[in-house]
C-alpha positions, 0 to 999 in steps of 0.5 A: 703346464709348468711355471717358475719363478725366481724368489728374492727376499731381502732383510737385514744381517746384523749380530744374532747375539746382539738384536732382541727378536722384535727388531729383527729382519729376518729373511730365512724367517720370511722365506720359512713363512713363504714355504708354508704358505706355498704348501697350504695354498697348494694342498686347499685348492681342488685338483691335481696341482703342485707347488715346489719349492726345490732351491733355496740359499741363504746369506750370509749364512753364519750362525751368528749372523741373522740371515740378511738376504734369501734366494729361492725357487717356486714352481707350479704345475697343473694341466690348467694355465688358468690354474695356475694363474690363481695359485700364484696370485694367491701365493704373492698375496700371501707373500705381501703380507709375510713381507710386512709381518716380517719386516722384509722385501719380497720380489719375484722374477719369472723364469719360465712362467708360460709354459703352457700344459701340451694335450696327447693326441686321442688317436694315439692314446686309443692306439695305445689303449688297444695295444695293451688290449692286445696284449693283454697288459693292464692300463691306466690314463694319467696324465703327467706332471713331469716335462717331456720333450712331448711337451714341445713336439705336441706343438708341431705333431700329434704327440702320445706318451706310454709310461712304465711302473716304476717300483713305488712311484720312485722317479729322479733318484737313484732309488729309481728301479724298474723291473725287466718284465715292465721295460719290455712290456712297454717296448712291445707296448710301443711296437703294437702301437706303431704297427697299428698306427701304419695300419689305421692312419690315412698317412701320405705314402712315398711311391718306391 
């Protein structure tokens, strides 16, 4: 699963040559906190969890003006929604008191917040399997903590996924690079799927 929320701080601006530290209401401050706390909450808990935040903007933003207002992004991906549910309960118990540390106003505004994990199909996945037996490619099942349009088509179908290496595990970047060797491989890996598939399922037919 996959969920995002909207975070808003809200502190106050004033002069940063003129306000002593111990009067500040700092929201870059608060947000810095709340990054921390995100990652530690993320990293304690066992599993394979994730925690992200990916968007941040900061007003006024002067650099001689204490940072009165930030916006930022949180997301948190686990195959658990129950998951979830507990880490984000820990983050905004977390951010109450950041809040009150810091002087500040924490809010925060679902955006996608019930996106709910998608299982592939195990028929497919051993039709997959077999296809790299067949061809005599090595393997590994794994599950994704990226979205996928099998995401939503697992809702309506049976839904499986077959995922080539990508040179150091590089993805979204221009970076990014797999070998020749591999895209093929996942090509045939996909035709002896489907192949095998025709051959296995008891699937209505069209009478020609």
């Amino acid at each position: 699963g996959i969920n995002w929320w909207d975070i808003f701080i809200e502190g106050q601006a004033n002069h940063a040559g003129t306000t002593p530290m111990n009067m500040r209401r700092d929201a870059l401050l608060a947000a810095a906190h709340l990054i921390i706390a995100v990652n530690q909450i993320v990293r304690r808990e066992p599993g394979r969890q994730v925690g992200t935040v990916g968007r941040i903007k900061c007003s006024p933003g002067a650099p001689n003006v204490i940072p009165g207002e930030v916006e930022m992004s949180l997301e948190l991906r686990d195959l658990s929604s129950e998951k979830i549910k507990h880490l984000f309960q820990k983050i905004s118990q977390e951010a109450q008191k950041i809040a009150k540390l810091t002087g500040t106003k924490i809010t925060w505004r679902p955006v996608d917040a019930n996106a709910k994990p998608a299982l592939t199909d195990p028929r497919l996945q051993k039709a997959i399997i077999k296809a790299c037996q067949t061809l005599n490619l090595s393997y590994q099942k794994m599950p994704s903590g990226a979205g996928h349009d099998a995401q939503d088509m697992a809702l309506i179908a049976p839904t499986g996924m077959i995922f080539v290496p990508s040179a150091g595990g590089i993805s979204h970047s221009p970076a990014e690079y797999t070998r020749d060797e591999d895209v093929v491989n996942g090509a045939n890996v996909l035709l002896h799927t489907i192949v095998h598939l025709d051959l296995s399922l008891d699937l209505p037919r069209k009478e020609k």
